[in-house]
TORLOTOR-68972 format. One line per 5 residues: number of its first residue (from 1); their letters; for each residue z, y, x of C-alpha. Coordinates in steps of 0.25 Angstrom, whole numbers, padded with zeros to 4 digits. Example, Ala and Ser with C-alpha at 12.3 -4.5 7.8 and 13.67 -1.06 7.14 Angstrom:
<recs>
1	AS	0031/-0018/0049; 0029/-0004/0055
</recs>
This chain:
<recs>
1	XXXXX	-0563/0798/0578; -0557/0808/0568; -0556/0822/0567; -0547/0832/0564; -0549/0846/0559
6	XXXXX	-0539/0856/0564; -0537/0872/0563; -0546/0871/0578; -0558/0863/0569; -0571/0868/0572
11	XXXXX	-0580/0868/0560; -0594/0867/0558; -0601/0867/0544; -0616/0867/0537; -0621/0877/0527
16	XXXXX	-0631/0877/0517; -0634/0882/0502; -0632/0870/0497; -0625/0861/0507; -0619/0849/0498
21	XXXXX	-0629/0840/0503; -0626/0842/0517; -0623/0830/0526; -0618/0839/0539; -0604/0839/0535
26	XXXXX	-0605/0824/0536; -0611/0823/0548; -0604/0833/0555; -0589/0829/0552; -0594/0814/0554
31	XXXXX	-0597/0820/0570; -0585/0826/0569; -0576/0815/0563; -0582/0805/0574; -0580/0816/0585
36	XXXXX	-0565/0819/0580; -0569/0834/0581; -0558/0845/0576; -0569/0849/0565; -0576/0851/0552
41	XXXXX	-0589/0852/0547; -0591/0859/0533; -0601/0864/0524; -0603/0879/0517; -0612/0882/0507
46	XXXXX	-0612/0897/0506; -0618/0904/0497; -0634/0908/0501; -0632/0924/0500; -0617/0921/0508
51	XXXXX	-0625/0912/0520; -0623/0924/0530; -0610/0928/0526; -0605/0913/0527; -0611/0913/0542
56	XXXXX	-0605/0927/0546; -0590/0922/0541; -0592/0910/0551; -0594/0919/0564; -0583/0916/0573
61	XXXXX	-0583/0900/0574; -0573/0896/0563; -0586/0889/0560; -0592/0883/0573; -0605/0881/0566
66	XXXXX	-0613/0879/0554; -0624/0871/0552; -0634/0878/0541; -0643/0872/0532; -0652/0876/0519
71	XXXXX	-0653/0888/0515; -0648/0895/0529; -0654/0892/0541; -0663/0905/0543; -0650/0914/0539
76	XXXXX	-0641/0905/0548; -0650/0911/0561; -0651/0924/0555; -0636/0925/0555; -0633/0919/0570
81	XXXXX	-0633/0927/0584; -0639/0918/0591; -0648/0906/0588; -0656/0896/0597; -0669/0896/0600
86	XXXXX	-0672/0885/0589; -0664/0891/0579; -0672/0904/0581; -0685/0897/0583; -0682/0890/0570
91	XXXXX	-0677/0904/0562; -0665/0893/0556; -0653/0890/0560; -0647/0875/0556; -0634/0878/0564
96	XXXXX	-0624/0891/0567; -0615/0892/0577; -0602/0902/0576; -0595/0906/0589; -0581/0911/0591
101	XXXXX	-0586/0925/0593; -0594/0928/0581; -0608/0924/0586; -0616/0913/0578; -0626/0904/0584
106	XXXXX	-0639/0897/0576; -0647/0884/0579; -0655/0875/0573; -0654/0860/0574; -0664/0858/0562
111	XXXXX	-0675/0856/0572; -0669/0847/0582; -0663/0839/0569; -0677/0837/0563; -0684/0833/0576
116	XXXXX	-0672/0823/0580; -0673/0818/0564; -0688/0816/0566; -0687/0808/0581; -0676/0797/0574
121	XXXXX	-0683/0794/0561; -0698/0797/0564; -0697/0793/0579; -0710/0795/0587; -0715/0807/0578
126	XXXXX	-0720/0817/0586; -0718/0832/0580; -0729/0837/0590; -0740/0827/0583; -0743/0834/0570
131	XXXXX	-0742/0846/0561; -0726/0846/0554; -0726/0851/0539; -0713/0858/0536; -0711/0860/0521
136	XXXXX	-0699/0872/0521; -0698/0884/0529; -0683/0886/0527; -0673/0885/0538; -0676/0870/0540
141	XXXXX	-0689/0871/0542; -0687/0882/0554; -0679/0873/0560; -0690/0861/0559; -0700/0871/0563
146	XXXXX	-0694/0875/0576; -0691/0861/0580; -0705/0856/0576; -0712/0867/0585; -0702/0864/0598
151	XXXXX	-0707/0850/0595; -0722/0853/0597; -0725/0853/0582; -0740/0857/0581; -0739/0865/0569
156	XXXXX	-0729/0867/0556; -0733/0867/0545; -0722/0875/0534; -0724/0873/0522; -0714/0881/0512
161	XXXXX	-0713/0884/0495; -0713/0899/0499; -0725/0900/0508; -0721/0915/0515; -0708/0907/0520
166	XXXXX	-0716/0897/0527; -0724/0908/0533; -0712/0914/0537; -0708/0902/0546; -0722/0900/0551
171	XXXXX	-0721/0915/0556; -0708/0912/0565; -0712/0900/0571; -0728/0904/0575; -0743/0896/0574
176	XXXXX	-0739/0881/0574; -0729/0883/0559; -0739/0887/0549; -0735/0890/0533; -0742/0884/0520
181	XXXXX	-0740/0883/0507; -0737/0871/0500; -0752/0869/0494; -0756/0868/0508; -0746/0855/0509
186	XXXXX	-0755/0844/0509; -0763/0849/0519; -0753/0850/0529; -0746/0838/0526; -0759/0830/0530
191	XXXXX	-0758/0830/0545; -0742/0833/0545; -0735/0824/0555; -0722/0829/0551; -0718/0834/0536
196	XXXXX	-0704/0841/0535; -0698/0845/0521; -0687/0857/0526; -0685/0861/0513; -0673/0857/0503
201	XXXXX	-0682/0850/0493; -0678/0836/0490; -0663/0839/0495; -0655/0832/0485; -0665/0822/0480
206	XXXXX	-0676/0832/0474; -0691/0832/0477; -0696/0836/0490; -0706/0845/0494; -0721/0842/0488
211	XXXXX	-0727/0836/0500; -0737/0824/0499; -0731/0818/0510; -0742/0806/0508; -0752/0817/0514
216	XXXXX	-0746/0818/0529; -0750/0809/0540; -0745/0794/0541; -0737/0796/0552; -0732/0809/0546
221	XXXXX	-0717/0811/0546; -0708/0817/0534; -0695/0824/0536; -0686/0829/0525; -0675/0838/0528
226	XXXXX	-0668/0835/0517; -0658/0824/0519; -0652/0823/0504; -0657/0813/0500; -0660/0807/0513
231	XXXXX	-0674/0802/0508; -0678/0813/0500; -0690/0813/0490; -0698/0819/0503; -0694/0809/0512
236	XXXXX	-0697/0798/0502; -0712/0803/0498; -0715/0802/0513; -0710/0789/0515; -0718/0786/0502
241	XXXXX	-0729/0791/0509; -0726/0781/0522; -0721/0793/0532; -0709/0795/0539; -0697/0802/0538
246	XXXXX	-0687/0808/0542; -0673/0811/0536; -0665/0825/0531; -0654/0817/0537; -0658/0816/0550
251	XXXXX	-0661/0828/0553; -0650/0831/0549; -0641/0824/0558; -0650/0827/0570; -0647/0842/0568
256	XXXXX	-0633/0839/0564; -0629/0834/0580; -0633/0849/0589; -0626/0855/0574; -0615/0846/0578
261	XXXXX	-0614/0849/0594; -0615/0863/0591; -0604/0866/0580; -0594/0857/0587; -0597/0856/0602
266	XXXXX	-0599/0842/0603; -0610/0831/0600; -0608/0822/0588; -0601/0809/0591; -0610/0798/0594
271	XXXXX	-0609/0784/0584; -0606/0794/0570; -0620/0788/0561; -0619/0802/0553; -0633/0797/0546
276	XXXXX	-0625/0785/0540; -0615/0793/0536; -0624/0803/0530; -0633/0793/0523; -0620/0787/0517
281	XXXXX	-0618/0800/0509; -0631/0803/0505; -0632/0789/0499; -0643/0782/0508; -0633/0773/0516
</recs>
């Protein structure tokens, strides 16, 4: 089918500082095209000190929603009325919602987009069976953390540049997330059974985060949220080091389908291969 945007469209959007790389535009008005939705999906790339003022100006729904990404999740809750309980468990918001009468609603999808990410390309890990490192303690990794505890994750492990910020998010979330510092890596690292880069290091092809990834378990699984590139310098040290991965991409994709449901009332179309379509533009078809 085909779509056709009108005066009566409902947009949705992504925000983020920068947002070039995103692929939510593609995935998002390929749902729509395939759906034959009256609609639109855009990006914005206000600036960082303007984030809230860009929200504020959106109250009233001529925005349906927006999804948010680096560096705004945390001010993304902060601004909304009402949150859900993962969103507010998390201290992120991935997602905003603008009703007709002024009020703004947050969620997170992050979570649920890493664990479903997680189930399609390391299938039978079990999250409950081993301590998770998480290198980052932005936005991201608020979201990872809350879904990781839901999950039965025996302890987190957050392991940040700034180690007050890690401490910070260990506070919020009680006894099982813990903060170290980065000299301390290699001795987590050694009976992780899940190692998740949540930070935007390697994003554009630069280096990752210094992990020896060749320290963890055998059965160890590494994610890297970063999906640009798809294999990043992370992802390919670990596959070096004979672990599993899991992809940016997919997680991406995974929290892309609630984002969906919720900006424009239905569930994507079924039969629309979005990873194809994504992997085509980043070069990896």
């Amino acid at each position: 089918m085909s779509s056709t945007i009108t005066g009566a469209a409902v947009v949705g959007g992504v925000c983020g500082q920068p947002i070039r790389h995103s692929m939510s535009p593609v995935i998002h008005n390929a749902w729509i095209q395939a759906a034959g939705l009256d609609a639109a999906y855009v990006p914005f790339a206000p600036a960082a000190e303007r984030f809230e003022t860009f929200v504020e100006g959106l109250r009233g729904g001529a925005v349906r929603g927006l999804n948010v990404t680096i560096p705004f999740k945390e001010r993304a809750l902060a601004l909304a009325d009402t949150a859900s309980d993962l969103a507010k468990m998390a201290g992120a918001a991935n997602l905003l919602i603008f009703a007709e009468d002024g009020s703004v609603h947050a969620d997170n999808t992050d979570g649920p987009g890493l664990l479903g990410a997680i189930a399609a390309q390391a299938s039978g890990f079990e999250v409950s069976a081993a301590p998770v490192v998480i290198l980052g303690a932005g936005g991201a990794a608020r979201g990872a953390v809350a879904a990781l505890l839901l999950a039965g994750a025996p302890e987190i492990r957050i392991v940040n540049r700034t180690l007050a910020r890690a401490e910070d998010l260990a506070e919020a979330f009680g006894a099982k997330v813990v903060a170290a510092e980065e000299a301390t890596l290699p001795r987590l690292l050694a009976d992780a059974g899940l190692v998740i880069n949540a930070t935007s290091l390697g994003l554009g092809g630069g280096e990752g985060p210094a992990a020896d990834l060749t320290l963890t378990p055998a059965a160890a699984v590494v994610v890297d949220m970063v999906y640009k590139p798809l294999r990043t310098e992370f992802l390919r040290r670990a596959e070096a080091a004979g672990r599993r991965t899991v992809d940016g991409l997919e997680m991406l994709l995974r929290q892309a389908v609630p984002s969906f449901e919720a900006i424009y009332g239905v569930a994507p179309p079924a039969g629309v291969d979005v990873r194809a379509m994504a992997l085509k533009l980043l070069g990896e078809a």
